[in-house]
N, C-alpha and C positions, 0 to 999 in steps of 0.2 A: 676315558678313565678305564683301567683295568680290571677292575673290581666290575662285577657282571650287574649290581645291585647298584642302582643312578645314586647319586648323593641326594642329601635332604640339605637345603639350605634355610634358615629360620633369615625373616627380613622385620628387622623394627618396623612399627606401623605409626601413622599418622593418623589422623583424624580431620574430618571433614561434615559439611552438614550436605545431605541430599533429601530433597522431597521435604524437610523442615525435621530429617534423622539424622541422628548423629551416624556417622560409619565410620568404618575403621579402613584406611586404604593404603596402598604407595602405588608411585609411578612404576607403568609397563617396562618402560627403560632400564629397570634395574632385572628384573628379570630378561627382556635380551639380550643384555649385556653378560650374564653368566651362561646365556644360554649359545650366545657367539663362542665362549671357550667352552663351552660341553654340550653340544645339544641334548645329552640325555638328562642332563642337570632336574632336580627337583626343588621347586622355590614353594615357599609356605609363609603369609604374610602372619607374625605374632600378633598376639592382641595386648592392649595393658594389663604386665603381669604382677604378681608379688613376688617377694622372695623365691617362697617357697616356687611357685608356679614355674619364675625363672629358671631353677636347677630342672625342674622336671623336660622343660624345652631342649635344656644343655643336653640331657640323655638321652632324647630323640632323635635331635638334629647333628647334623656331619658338620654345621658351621655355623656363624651367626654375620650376617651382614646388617651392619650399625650404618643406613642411608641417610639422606640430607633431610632439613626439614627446618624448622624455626631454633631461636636461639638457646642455650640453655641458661637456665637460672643461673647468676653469680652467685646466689648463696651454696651452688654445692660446690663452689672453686673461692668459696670463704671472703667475699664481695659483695658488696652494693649495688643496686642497680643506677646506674648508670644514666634512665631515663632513653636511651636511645632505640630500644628495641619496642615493638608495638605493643607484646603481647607476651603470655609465658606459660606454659603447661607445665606444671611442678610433677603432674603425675604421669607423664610421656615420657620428662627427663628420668623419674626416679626408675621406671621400667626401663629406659636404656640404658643405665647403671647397673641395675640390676642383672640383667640380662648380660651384658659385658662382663659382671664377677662372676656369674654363675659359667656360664662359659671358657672363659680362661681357668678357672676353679676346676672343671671337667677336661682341660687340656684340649679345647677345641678350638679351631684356627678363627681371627675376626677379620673382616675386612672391614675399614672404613672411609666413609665417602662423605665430605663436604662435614656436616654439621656430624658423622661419626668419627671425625680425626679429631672434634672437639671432644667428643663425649668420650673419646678412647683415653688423651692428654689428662683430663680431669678427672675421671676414675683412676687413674695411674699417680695421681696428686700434682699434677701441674694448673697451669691457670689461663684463661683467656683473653685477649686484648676485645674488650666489648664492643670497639666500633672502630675500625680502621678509620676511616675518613678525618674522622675529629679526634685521634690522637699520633696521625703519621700524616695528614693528607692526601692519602693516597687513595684512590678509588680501585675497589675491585668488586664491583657491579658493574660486568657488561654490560648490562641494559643503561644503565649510568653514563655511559659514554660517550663523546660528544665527537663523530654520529654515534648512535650505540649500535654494539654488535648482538647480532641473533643469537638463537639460543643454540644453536649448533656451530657458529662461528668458537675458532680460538684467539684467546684475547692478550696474551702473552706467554712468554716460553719461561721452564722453570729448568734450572740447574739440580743435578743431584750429585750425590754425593759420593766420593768415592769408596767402592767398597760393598756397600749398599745395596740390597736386593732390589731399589729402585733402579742405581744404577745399572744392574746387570737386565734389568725388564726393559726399559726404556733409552739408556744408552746418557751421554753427558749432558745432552739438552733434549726437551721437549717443548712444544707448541701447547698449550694450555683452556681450556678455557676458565672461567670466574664466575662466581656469583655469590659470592659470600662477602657480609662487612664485618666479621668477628674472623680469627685465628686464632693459634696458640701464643702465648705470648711465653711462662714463662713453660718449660717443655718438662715433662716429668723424669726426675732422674733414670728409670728403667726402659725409656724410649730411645731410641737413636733415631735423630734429626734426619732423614736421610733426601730433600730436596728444598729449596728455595726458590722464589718469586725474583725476579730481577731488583727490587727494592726491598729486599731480605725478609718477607714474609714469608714464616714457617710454609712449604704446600705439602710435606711427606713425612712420615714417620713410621718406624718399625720395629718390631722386638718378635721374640722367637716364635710364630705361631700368629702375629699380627703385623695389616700390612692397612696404611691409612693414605689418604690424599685429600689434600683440601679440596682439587677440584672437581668435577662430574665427567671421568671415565665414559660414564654410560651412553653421552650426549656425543662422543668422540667414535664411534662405531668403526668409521671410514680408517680408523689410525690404527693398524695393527698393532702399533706398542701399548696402544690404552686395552687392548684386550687382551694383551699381557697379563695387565692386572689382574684381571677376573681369572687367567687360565692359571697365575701363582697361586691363588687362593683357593682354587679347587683341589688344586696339586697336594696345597697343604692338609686340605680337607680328609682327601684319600689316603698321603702317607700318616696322617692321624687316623683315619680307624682301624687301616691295617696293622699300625702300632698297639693298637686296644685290642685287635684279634686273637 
């Protein structure tokens, strides 16, 4: 990056129990994967915020990275649940909504990964398909596979789109991996569709300043087009502050 001052990247957090505490965490993997396209990069995991807390993140950070993690509620994509998912954190989802408006509110670039091209879709007002399996068939859980593949294995190749900043990152096809049983289903009008799964599952999406995949980039290290991804969103990161300067 050109700018002499590292970027600050804000990372949605999860939640987990250690020692019988609650903690707030995400995987390493997302930090070396931003730090493959920058090593000077700066990554900050956020905590659950409010509102208000939200915009104040957005005037700190150079960017907001929406990672993978569990499913999100269908009541904020105006749905029932479905019964097929374990579990549901209402107040993870509403900080990654939050943090997603405040963000693009600030005019700062998102990147999202796995369960953030969902939360990117649904804040944007589109909707989710709850459970692939039992409303197409189709399995996308590697680990589901019969053998199943590793966590660093790719598990099929996805098409983009022409035109598309996917396309121009990664080229007409890519090798993949999966691990997700929810997608976008119906797509919000302000997004452009920009890749596909070989049995037409949404995997990418983009609008100006946001760049989303269904898959996990960060598990693909070895693929120089998957750190593409990360090096677009930095890029966007930096001609956004320079634009604010």
């Amino acid at each position: 990056m050109e700018n002499s001052k590292p970027l600050l990247i804000g990372l949605s957090a999860r939640e987990t129990t250690v020692y019988k505490t609650t903690a707030i965490y995400n995987n390493k993997a997302y930090f070396d994967f931003l730090k493959a396209a920058d090593p000077e990069v700066m990554a900050v995991i956020l905590p659950v915020v409010s509102e208000k807390e939200a915009a104040q993140y957005a005037n700190l950070c150079d960017g907001l990275f929406l990672t993978g993690g569990a499913d999100l509620h269908p009541s904020f994509y105006g749905e029932e649940v479905d019964g097929t998912a374990d579990t549901y954190d209402l107040t993870f989802d509403q900080s990654d909504l939050y943090l997603y408006h405040a963000f693009r509110k600030a005019d700062k670039p998102v990147l999202g990964v796995c369960r953030g091209i969902q939360v990117i879709n649904v804040a944007e007002g589109g909707t989710l398909i709850q459970d692939i399996p039992s409303l197409t068939g189709a399995e996308h859980q590697q680990i589901n596979f019969v053998p199943p593949k590793g966590k660093y294995d790719t598990a099929h190749t996805v098409k983009t789109v022409s035109g598309t900043m996917l396309q121009m990152l990664l080229g007409d096809t890519v090798a993949v991996n999966s691990f997700h049983h929810q997608a976008i289903e119906t797509p919000a009008p302000s997004l452009t569709i920009s890749a596909f799964s070989e049995d037409g599952i949404i995997e990418g999406a983009e609008k100006n300043r946001v760049l989303a995949v269904q898959w996990h980039p960060e598990r693909l290290l070895n693929q120089k087009e998957q750190v593409r991804i990360a090096g677009a969103f930095l890029s966007m990161c930096e001609s956004a502050r320079n634009t604010a300067e």
